[in-house]
GUMI-750237 format. One line per field, with one value per residue (C-alpha): residue number from 1; x, y, z; residue in one letter. Coordinates in steps of 0.5 Angstrom, whole numbers, padded with zeros to 4 digits. Layout:
# GUMI-750237
pos <- c(NUM,...)
x <- c(X,...)
y <- c(Y,...)
z <- c(Z,...)
code <- c(A,...)
***
This chain:
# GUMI-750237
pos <- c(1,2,3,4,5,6,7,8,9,10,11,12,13,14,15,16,17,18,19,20,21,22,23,24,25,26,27,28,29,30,31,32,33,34,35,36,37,38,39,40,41,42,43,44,45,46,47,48,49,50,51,52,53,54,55,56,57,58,59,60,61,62,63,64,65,66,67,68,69,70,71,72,73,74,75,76,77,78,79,80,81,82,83,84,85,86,87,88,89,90,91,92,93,94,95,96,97,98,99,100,101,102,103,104,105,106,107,108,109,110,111,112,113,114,115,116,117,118,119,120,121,122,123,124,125,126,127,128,129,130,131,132,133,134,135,136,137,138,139,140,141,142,143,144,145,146,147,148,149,150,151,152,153,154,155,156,157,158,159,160,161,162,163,164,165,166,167,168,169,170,171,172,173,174,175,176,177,178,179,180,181,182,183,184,185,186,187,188,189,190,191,192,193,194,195,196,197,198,199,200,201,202,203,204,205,206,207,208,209,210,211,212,213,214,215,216,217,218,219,220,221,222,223,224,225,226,227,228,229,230,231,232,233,234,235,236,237,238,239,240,241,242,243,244,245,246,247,248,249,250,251,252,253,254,255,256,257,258,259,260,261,262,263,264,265,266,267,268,269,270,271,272,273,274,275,276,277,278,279,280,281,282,283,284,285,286,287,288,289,290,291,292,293,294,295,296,297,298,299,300,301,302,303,304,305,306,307,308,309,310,311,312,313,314,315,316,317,318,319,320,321,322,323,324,325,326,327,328,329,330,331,332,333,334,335,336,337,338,339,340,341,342,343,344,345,346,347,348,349,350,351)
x <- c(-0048,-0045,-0049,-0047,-0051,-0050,-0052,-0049,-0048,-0047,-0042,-0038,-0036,-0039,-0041,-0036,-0031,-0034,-0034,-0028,-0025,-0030,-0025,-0019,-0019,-0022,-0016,-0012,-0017,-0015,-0007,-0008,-0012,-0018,-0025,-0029,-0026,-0030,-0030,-0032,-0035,-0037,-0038,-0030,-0028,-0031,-0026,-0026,-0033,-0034,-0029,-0032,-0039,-0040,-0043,-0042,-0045,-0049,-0049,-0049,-0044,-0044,-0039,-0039,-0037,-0034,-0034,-0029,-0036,-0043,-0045,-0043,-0047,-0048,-0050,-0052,-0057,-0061,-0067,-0071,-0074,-0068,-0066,-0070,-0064,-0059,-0059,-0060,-0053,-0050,-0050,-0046,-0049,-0055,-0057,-0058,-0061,-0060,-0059,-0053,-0049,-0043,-0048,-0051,-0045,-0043,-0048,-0047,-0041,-0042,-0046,-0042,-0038,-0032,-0026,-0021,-0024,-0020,-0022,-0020,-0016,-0017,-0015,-0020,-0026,-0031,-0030,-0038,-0038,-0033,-0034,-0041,-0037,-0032,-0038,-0041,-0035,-0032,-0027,-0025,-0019,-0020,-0014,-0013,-0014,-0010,-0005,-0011,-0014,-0008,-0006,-0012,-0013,-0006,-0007,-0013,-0017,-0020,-0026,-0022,-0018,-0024,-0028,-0021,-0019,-0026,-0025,-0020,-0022,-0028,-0023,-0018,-0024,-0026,-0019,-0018,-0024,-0020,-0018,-0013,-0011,-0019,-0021,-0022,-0022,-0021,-0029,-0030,-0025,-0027,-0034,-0032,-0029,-0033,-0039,-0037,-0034,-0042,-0046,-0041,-0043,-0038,-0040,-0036,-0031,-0028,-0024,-0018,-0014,-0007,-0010,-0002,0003,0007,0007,0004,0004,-0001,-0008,-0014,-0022,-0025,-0031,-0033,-0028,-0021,-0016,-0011,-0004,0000,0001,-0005,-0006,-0013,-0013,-0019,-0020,-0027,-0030,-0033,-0037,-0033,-0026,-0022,-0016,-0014,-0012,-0007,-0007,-0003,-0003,0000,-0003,0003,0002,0009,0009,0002,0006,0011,0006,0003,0010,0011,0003,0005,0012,0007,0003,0008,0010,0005,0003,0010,0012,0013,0008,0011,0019,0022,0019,0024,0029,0024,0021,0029,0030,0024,0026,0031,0027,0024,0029,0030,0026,0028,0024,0022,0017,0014,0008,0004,-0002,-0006,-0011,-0010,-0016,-0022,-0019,-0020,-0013,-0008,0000,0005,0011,0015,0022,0024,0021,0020,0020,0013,0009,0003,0003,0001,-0005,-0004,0002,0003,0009,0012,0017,0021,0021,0025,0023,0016,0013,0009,0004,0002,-0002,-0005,-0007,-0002,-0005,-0002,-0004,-0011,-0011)
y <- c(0022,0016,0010,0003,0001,0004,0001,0001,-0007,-0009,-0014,-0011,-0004,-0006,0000,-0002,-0001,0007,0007,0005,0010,0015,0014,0014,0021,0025,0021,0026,0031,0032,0031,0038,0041,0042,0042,0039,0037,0040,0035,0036,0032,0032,0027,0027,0028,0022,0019,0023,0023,0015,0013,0016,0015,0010,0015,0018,0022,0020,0028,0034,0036,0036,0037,0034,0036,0032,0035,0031,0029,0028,0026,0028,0032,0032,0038,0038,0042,0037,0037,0033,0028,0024,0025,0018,0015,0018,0015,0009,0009,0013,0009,0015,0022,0027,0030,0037,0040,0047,0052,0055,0049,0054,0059,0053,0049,0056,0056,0050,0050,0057,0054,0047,0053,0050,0056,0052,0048,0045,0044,0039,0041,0048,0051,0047,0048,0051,0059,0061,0055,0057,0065,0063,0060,0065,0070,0065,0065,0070,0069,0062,0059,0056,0051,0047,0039,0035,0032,0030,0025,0023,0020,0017,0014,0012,0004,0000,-0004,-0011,-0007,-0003,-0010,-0013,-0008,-0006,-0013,-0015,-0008,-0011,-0018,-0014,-0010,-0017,-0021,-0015,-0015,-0022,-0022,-0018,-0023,-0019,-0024,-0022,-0016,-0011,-0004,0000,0001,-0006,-0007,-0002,-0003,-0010,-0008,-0003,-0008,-0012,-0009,-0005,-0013,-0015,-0010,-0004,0002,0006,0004,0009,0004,0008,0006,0006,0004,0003,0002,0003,0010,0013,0010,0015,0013,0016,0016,0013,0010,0007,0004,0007,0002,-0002,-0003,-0009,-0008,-0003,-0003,-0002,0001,-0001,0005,0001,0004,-0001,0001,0008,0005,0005,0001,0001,-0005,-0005,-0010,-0009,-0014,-0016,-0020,-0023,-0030,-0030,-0023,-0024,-0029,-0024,-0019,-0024,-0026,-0019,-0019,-0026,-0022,-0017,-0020,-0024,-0017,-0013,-0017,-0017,-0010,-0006,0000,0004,0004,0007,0003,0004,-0001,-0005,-0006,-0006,-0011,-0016,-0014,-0019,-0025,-0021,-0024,-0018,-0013,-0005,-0002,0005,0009,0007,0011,0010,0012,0012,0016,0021,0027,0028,0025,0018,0016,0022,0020,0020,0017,0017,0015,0022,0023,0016,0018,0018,0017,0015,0008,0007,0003,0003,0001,0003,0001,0001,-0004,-0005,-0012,-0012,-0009,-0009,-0004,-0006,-0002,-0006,-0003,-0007,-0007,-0007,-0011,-0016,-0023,-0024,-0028)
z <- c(-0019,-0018,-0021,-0016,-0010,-0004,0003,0010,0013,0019,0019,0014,0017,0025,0029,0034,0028,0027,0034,0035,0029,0032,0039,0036,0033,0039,0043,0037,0039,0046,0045,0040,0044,0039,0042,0035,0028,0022,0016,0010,0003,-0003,-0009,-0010,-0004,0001,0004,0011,0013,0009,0014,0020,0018,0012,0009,0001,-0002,-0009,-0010,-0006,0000,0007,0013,0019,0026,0031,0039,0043,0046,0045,0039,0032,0026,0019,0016,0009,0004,0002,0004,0009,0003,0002,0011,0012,0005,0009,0015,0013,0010,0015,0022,0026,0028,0028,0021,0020,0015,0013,0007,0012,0015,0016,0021,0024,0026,0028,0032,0035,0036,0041,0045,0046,0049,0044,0044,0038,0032,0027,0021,0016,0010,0012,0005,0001,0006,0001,0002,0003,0008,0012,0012,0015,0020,0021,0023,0027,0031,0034,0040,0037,0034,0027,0025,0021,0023,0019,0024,0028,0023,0020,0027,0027,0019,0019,0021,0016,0022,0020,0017,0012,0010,0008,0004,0001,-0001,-0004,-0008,-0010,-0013,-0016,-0021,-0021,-0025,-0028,-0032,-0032,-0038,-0042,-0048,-0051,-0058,-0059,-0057,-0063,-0059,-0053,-0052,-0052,-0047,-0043,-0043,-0041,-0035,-0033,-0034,-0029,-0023,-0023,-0024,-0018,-0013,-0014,-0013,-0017,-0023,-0027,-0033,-0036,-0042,-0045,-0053,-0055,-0050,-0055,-0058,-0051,-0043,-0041,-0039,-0042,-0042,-0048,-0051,-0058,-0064,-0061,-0064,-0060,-0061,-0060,-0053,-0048,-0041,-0037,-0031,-0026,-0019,-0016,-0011,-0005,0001,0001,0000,-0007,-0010,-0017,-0021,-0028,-0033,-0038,-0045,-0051,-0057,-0058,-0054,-0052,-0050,-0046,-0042,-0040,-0038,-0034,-0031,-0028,-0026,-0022,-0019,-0017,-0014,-0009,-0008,-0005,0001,0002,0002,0009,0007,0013,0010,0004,-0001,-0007,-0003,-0002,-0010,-0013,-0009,-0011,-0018,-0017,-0019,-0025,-0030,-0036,-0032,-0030,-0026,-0029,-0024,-0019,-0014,-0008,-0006,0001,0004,0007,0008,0004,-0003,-0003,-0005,-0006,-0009,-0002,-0005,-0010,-0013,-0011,-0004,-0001,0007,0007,0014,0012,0011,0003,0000,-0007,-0011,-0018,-0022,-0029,-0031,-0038,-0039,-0043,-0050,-0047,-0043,-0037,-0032,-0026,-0020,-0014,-0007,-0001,0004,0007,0007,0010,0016)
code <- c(X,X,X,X,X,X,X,X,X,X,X,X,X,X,X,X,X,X,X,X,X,X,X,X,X,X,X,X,X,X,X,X,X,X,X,X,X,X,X,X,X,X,X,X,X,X,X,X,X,X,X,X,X,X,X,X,X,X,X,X,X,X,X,X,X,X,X,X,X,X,X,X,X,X,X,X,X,X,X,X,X,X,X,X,X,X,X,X,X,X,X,X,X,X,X,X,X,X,X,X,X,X,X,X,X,X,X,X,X,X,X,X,X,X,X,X,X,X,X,X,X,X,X,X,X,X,X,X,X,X,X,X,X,X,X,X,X,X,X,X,X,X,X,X,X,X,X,X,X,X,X,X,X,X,X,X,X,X,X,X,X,X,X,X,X,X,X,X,X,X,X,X,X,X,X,X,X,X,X,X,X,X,X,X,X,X,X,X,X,X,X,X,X,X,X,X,X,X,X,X,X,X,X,X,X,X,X,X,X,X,X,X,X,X,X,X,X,X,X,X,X,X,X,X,X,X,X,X,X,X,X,X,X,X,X,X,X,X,X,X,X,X,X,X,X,X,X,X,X,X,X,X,X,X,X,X,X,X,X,X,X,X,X,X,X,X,X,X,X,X,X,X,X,X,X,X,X,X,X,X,X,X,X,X,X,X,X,X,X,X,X,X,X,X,X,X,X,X,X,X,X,X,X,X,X,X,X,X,X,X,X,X,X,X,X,X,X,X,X,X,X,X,X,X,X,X,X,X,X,X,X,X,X,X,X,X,X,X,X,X,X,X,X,X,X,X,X,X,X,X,X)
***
């Protein structure tokens, strides 16, 4: 169950802005020749339906379904206790309550005389649901409806950008309270981050730590007395009204170290607002290096939203022609003797 306050606002995610994303994904619709688009979410896989209806869910699942016209339906098994919470967070479309959602929506769909429904991410639709789909549905072609979304998500909108980049802030001040010449263990650190992304109104934070940079670069999920080394990174994914962004410190206790890692964390942040997140994007982080004296890059991947997942990896060193512009960029750099993570929001410079 997730532990942040949700709540819908107006003025951070309009509903002329749900319309708007609303019109742009029938318009995909019709160019496909799909008559609805079935999406499905659950607690780790929010990201469609929150950004089509601002809504995700603190526990349970539900599909929504999308007709080209008329209005859209959210069908869940939660029970009627909670419909007057759901609404109120969720700004866009009928809600359904049924222990049947397959069969209902089934139902529905025949009766809208629909003849071909697209299913988001048809192969991890959940089995039970969409056997009761299948039932209900004889005569009707199901296929899958990545393309549709995709051509309607590619590009944030003014909203996105904004709850985004306060989602950012929030894991930027969070980390900037890590004192590493002090900081006595990889739970202290950890808690601390935590601590304050949750007061400052994330909705979500999942803290991840490298204890020790030194004898392993992977992040973990710790609590208590771990001790650190030398040199570890935090990692911060915060999630703010359905949008999530990931941040990395990394820090050293060396002061004459730290100052390198805050060097490069400087060198990043110049670059993200920089990078064209719609080109190759290999090209463009080798070239910036440039100006990072003794540093080499080692890794390097992009994440974005691209269906259910709120963020999914869509380029790497070894396929960097992705088509989904990124939204995350993580990168590892050697400064060098010194290992380095970095991670931080692509948007570009607000207005």
């Amino acid at each position: 169950m997730r532990r942040g306050l949700m709540a819908w606002d107006a003025n951070e995610i309009p509903l002329e802005t749900l319309a708007a994303r609303l019109a742009r994904l029938r318009a995909a619709m019709a160019v496909n020749g799909e008559d609805a688009l079935l999406l499905y979410t659950n607690f780790i896989r929010p990201g469609a339906v929150c950004w089509l209806t601002a809504f995700s869910p603190y526990w349970a699942d539900g599909i929504l379904m999308v007709p080209r016209e008329g209005e859209p339906i959210f069908a869940t098994t939660l029970s009627n206790r909670v419909a007057s919470w759901i609404q109120s967070v969720k700004p866009v479309g009928a809600l359904l309550h049924t222990p049947y959602p397959g069969t209902a929506l089934a139902a529905r769909l025949k009766q809208d005389g629909a003849k071909r429904v697209a299913i988001l991410e048809l192969d991890a639709f959940p089995g039970g649901v969409y056997d009761e789909l299948e039932a209900g549905l004889d005569g009707v072609e199901i296929v899958e409806g990545g393309a549709s979304f995709a051509a309607a998500r590619a590009v944030p909108d003014a909203a996105e950008w904004g709850v985004l980049r306060h989602a950012a802030a929030i894991a930027r001040n969070a980390l900037a309270l890590l004192d590493p010449a002090t900081m006595p263990n990889a739970g202290l650190a950890v808690g601390r981050v935590e601590e304050h992304a949750r007061l400052a109104g994330a909705e979500e934070a999942y803290i991840a730590i490298a204890p020790d940079l030194d004898n392993d670069l992977r992040f973990i999920r710790v609590s208590g007395g771990r001790g650190l080394g030398a040199r570890f990174a935090v990692r911060a994914t915060i999630a703010y009204k359905g949008s999530w962004v990931r941040r990395i410190r990394s820090c050293a206790r060396d002061a004459a170290e730290e100052a390198a890692m805050g060097q490069a964390d400087a060198w990043l942040d110049a670059l993200a607002p920089a990078i064209d997140p719609a080109q190759p994007l290999g090209p463009q982080i080798a070239a910036a290096l440039a100006v990072l004296a003794g540093a080499t890059l080692e890794t390097w991947f992009a994440e974005s939203v691209m269906g259910t997942n709120p963020l999914a990896i869509m380029a790497t060193p070894s396929a960097d022609a992705a088509t989904t512009p990124a939204r995350v960029l993580t990168i590892r750099l050697s400064l060098g003797t010194i290992p380095w993570w970095g991670a931080a929001l692509l948007a570009p410079a607000a207005d």
